[in-house]
C-alpha positions as CSV (number, residue, x, y, z in Angstrom):
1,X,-35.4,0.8,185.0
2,X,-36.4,-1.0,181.6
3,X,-34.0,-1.0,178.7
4,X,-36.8,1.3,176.8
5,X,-36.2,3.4,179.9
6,X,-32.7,4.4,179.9
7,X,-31.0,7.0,177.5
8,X,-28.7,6.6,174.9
9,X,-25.5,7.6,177.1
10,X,-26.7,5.6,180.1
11,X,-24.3,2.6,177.9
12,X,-21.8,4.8,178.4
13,X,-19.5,3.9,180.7
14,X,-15.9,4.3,181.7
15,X,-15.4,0.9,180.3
16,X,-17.0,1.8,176.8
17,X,-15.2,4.5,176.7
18,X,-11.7,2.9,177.0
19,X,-12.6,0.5,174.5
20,X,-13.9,3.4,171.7
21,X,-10.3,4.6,172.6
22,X,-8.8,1.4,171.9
23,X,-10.5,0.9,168.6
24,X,-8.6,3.8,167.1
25,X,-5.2,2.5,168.5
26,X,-4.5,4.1,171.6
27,X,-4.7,3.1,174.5
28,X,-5.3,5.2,177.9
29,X,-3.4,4.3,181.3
30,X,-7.4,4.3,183.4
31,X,-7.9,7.7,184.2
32,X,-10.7,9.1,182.9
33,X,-12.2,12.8,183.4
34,X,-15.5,13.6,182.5
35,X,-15.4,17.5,180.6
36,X,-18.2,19.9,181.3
37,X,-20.8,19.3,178.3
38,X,-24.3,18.9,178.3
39,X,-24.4,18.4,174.7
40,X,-22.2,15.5,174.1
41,X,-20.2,13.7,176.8
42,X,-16.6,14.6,176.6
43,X,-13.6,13.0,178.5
44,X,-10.0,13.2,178.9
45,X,-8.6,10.5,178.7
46,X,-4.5,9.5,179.7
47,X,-2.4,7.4,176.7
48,X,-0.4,4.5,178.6
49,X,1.8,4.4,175.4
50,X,3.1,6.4,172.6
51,X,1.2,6.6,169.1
52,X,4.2,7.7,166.7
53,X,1.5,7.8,163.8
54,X,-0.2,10.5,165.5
55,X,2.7,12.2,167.6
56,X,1.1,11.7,170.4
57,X,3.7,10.3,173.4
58,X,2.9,8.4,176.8
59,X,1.3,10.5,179.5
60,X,-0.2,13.0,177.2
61,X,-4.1,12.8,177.1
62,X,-6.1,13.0,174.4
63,X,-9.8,14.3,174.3
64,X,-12.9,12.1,173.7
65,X,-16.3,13.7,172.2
66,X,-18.9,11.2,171.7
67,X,-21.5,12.8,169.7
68,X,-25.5,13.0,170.7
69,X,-26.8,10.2,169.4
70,X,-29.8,12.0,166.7
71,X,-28.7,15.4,166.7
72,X,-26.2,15.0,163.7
73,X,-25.7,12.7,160.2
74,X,-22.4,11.1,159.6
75,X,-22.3,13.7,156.8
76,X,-23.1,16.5,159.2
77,X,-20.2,15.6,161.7
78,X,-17.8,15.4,158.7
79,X,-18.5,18.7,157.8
80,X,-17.3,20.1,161.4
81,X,-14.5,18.4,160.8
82,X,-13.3,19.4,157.7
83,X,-14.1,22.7,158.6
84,X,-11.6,22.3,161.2
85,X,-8.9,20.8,159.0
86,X,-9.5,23.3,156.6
87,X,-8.9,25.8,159.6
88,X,-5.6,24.6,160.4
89,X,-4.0,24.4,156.8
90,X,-5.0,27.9,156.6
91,X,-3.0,28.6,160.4
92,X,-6.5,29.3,162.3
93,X,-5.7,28.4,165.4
94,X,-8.8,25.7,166.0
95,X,-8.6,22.3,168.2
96,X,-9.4,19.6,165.6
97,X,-9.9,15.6,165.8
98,X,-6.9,13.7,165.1
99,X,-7.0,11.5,161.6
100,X,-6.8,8.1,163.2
101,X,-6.7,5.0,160.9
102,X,-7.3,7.0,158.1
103,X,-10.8,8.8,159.2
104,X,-11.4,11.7,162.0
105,X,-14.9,10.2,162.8
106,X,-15.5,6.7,164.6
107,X,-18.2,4.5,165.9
108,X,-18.1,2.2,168.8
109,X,-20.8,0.2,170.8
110,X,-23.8,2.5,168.8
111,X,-21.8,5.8,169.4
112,X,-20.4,8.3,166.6
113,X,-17.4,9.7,168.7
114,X,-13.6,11.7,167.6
115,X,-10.2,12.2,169.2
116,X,-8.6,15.3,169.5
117,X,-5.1,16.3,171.4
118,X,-5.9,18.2,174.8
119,X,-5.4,22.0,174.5
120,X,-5.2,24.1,177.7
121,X,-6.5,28.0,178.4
122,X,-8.3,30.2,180.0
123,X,-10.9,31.9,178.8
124,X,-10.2,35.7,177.3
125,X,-10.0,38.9,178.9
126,X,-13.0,40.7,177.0
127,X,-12.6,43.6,178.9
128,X,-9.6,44.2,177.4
129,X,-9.8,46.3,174.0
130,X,-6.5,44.8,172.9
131,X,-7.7,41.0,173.5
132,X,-11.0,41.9,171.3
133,X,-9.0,42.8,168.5
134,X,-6.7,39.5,168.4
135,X,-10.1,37.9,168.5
136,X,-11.1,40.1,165.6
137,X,-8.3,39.0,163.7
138,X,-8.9,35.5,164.4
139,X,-12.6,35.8,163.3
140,X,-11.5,37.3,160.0
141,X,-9.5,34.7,159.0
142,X,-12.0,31.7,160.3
143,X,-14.6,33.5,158.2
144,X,-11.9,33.9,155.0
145,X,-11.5,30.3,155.1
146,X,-15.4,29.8,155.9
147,X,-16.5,31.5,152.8
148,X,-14.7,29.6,150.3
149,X,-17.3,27.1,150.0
150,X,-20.7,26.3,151.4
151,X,-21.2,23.8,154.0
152,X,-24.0,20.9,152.0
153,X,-25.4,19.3,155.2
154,X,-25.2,21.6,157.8
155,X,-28.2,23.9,158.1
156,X,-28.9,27.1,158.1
157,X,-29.3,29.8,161.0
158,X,-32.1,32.2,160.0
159,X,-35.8,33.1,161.2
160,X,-37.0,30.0,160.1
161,X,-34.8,27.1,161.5
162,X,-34.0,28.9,164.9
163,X,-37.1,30.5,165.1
164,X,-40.2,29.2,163.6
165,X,-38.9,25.3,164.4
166,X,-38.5,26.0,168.0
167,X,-42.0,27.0,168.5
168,X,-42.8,23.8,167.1
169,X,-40.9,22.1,169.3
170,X,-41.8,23.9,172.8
171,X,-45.9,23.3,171.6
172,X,-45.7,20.0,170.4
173,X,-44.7,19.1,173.2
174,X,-46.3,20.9,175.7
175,X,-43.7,22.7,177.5
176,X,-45.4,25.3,178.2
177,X,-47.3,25.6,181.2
178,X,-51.7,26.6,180.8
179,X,-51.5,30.0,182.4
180,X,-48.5,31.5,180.3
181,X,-49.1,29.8,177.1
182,X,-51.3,32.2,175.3
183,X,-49.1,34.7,176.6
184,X,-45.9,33.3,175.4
185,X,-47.6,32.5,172.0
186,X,-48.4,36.1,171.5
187,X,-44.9,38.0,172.6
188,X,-43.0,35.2,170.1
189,X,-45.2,36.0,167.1
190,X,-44.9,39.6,167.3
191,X,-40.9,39.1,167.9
192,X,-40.5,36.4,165.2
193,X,-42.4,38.7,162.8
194,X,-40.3,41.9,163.7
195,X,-37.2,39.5,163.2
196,X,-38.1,38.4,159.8
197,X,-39.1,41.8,158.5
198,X,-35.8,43.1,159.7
199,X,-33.6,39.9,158.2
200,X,-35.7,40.3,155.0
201,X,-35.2,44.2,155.0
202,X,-31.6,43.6,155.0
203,X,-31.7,41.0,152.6
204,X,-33.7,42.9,150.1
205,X,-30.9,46.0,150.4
206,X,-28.1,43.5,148.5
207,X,-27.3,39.7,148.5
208,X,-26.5,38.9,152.4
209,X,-23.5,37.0,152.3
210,X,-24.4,33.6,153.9
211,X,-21.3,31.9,155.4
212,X,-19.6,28.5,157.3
213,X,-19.5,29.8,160.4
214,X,-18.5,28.9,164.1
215,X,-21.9,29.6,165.4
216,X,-21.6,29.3,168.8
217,X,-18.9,31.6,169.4
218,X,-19.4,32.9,172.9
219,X,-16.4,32.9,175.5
220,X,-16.1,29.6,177.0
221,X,-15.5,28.1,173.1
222,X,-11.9,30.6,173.2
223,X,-9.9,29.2,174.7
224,X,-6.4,32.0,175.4
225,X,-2.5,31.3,175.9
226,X,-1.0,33.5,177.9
227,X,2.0,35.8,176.0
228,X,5.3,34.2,176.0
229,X,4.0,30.8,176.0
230,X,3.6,28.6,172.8
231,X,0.9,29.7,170.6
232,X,0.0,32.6,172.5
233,X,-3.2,34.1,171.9
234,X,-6.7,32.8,171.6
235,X,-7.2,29.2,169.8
236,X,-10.9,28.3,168.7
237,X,-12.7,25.1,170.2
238,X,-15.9,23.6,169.6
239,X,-17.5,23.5,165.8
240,X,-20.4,21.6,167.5
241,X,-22.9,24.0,166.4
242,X,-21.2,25.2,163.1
243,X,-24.3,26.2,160.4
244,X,-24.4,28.5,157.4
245,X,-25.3,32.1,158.7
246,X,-23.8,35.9,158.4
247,X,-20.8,36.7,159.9
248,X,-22.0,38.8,162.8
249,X,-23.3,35.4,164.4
250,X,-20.1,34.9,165.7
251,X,-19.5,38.7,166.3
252,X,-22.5,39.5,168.6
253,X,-21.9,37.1,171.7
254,X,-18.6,38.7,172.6
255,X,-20.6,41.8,173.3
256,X,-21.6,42.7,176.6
257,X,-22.5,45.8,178.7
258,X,-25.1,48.9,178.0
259,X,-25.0,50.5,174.7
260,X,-21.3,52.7,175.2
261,X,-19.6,49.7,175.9
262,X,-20.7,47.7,173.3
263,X,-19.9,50.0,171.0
264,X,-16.3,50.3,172.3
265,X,-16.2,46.3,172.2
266,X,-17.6,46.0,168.7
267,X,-15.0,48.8,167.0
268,X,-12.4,46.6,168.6
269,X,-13.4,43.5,167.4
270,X,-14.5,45.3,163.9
271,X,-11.0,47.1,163.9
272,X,-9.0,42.9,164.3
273,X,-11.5,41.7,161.8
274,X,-10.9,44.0,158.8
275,X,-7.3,43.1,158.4
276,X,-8.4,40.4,156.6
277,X,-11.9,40.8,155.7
278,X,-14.3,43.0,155.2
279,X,-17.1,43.0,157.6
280,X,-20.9,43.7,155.5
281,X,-22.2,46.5,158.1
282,X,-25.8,45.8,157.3
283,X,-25.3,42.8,159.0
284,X,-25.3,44.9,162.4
285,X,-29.0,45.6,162.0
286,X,-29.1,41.5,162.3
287,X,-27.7,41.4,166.0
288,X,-30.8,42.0,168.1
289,X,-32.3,39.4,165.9
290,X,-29.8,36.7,166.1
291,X,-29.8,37.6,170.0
292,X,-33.6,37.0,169.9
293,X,-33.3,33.5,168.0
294,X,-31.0,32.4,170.2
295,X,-32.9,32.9,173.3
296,X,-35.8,31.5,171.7
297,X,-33.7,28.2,170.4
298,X,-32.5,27.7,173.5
299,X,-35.6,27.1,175.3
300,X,-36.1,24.9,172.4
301,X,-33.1,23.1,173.1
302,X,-33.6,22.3,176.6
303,X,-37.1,20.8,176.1
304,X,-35.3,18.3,172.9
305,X,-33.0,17.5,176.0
306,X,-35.3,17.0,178.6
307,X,-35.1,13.0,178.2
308,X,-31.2,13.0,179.1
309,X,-31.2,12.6,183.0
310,X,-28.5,15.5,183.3
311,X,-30.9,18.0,182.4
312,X,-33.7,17.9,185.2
313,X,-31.4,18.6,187.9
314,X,-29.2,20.8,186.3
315,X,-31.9,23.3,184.8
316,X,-35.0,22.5,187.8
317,X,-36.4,26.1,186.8
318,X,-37.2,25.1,183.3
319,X,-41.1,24.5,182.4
320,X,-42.4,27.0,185.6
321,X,-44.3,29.5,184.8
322,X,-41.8,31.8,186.6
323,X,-39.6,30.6,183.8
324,X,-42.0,31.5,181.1
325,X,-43.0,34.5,182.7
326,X,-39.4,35.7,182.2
327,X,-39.2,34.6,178.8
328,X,-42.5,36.7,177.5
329,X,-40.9,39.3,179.4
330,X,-37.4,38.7,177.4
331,X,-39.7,38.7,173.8
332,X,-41.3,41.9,174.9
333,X,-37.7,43.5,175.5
334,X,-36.1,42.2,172.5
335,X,-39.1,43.0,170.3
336,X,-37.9,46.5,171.5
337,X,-34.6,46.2,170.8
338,X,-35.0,44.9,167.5
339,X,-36.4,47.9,166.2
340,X,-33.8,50.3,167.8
341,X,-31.0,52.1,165.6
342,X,-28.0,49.1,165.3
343,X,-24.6,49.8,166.6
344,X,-22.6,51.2,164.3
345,X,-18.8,50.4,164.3
């Protein structure tokens, strides 16, 4: 394999990683465990000595995020993690990076990387009404904190940037295979235009309130302490993704279930959320969109990825035309589902 060849984390080995750790001032004991992230590449490492600086003793591991080389600015990263700092004076429960040597973001070796402390949990019991509305409390409060000033290198999530630049991406570079590519051309126009008539209808009713936002806040990025242990409740984790959007972005994806349940979830969440601010409901009418744009930005996604030699084994269904067959078949449904009533909470 040539040196043109290879991929940017390729360098990255245990060895690299030991020494990024070192440049910061700690110092791990060898053990190493790799984190599940496709994203970045994430590791836990152990510290073989104290770092009274940081509070951080012997034996306690610390966790390594070395950022996708591309995706992100030095600018854009800082913004995550002031976000994050922010969240913390303010008592959001959110795993941040560690200020080490006076900065939170480092580079090693050609890599943009951060430290943060190692925070255990499970992931939340969204079936339970009572768990939806801590989260909703939570949310509030990351949102309060979000809204007090806009983020001025991060982009934006709207129509355009999730939906219109990932059909760019999927036919620029030929992802799509002959026989479903007309197809899949066709159901993504009429959903993108559905989407931006609906996001522009709501925006046309009153300035949409455009926020900092989480993003990605799906399940596996809350993390939840058990009762009776310290910090119980849910703690926030990964502002990877964090853009400027509405609110409901990080509303929608704890939804799940037909229409009654969702309803059910959403009052809950709604119920958590208003104790400390108010949620805009026209925004509701946005979550079939934002469900849409997602879908459609993650196909984008994978084919940005498609160079990292994790990817082709662990998504082998991507670029068949069984694949694209069920993603017309996804536009047609959501195009649907746009135009139904919203739930109402």
């Amino acid at each position: 394999m040539t040196t043109e060849s290879l991929h940017p984390y390729d360098q990255l080995t245990p060895d690299v990683v030991l020494d990024a750790l070192a440049s910061v001032g700690l110092f791990g004991d060898g053990r190493l465990t790799a984190l599940s992230s496709y994203e970045n590449r994430v590791y836990q490492a152990s510290l073989e000595d104290a770092a009274p600086d940081t509070g951080l003793a012997a034996g306690q591991s610390v966790v390594l995020k070395f950022y996708r080389p591309g995706r992100w600015s030095d600018a854009q990263i800082q913004e995550e993690h002031a976000l994050a700092a922010e969240l913390l004076a303010a008592e959001v429960p959110m795993v941040a990076a560690l200020v080490l040597q006076g900065h939170t973001l480092h580079h090693h070796a050609g890599f943009s990387f951060s430290v943060s402390p190692r925070r255990g949990g499970r992931r939340p019991e969204l079936e339970d009404l009572n768990v939806l509305e801590w989260i909703g409390r939570f949310l509030g409060r990351l949102h309060t904190v979000g809204a007090q000033r806009p983020f001025m290198h991060r982009p934006a999530l709207n129509p355009q940037t999730y939906g219109e630049a990932s059909r760019q991406v999927l036919l620029a570079g030929e992802y799509l295979p002959l026989d479903m590519a007309s197809r899949w051309e066709r159901a993504f126009e009429e959903a993108l235009q559905v989407a931006r008539d609906i996001w522009d209808e709501v925006a046309g009713q009153g300035e949409l309130q455009l926020i900092r936002l989480h993003a990605d806040c799906h399940p596996g990025n809350i993390l939840w302490t058990p009762e009776g242990s310290p910090g119980a409740g849910p703690h926030f984790v990964d502002l990877d993704d964090a853009r400027t959007g509405p609110a409901v972005q990080d509303l929608w994806m704890l939804l799940s279930g037909e229409r009654p349940q969702q309803l059910q979830q959403l009052g809950a969440l709604v119920d958590g959320y208003e104790e400390f601010r108010e949620l805009d409901r026209r925004e509701l009418r946005l979550i079939e969109v934002l469900r849409t744009l997602r879908l459609v930005h993650y196909s984008a996604w994978l084919a940005q990825r498609w160079s990292d030699p994790i990817f082709p084994p662990n998504f082998p269904w991507f670029g068949s035309s069984d694949y694209w067959k069920g993603q017309v078949d996804m536009l047609v449904e959501q195009t649907e589902a746009m135009q139904q009533a919203p739930l109402v909470a």
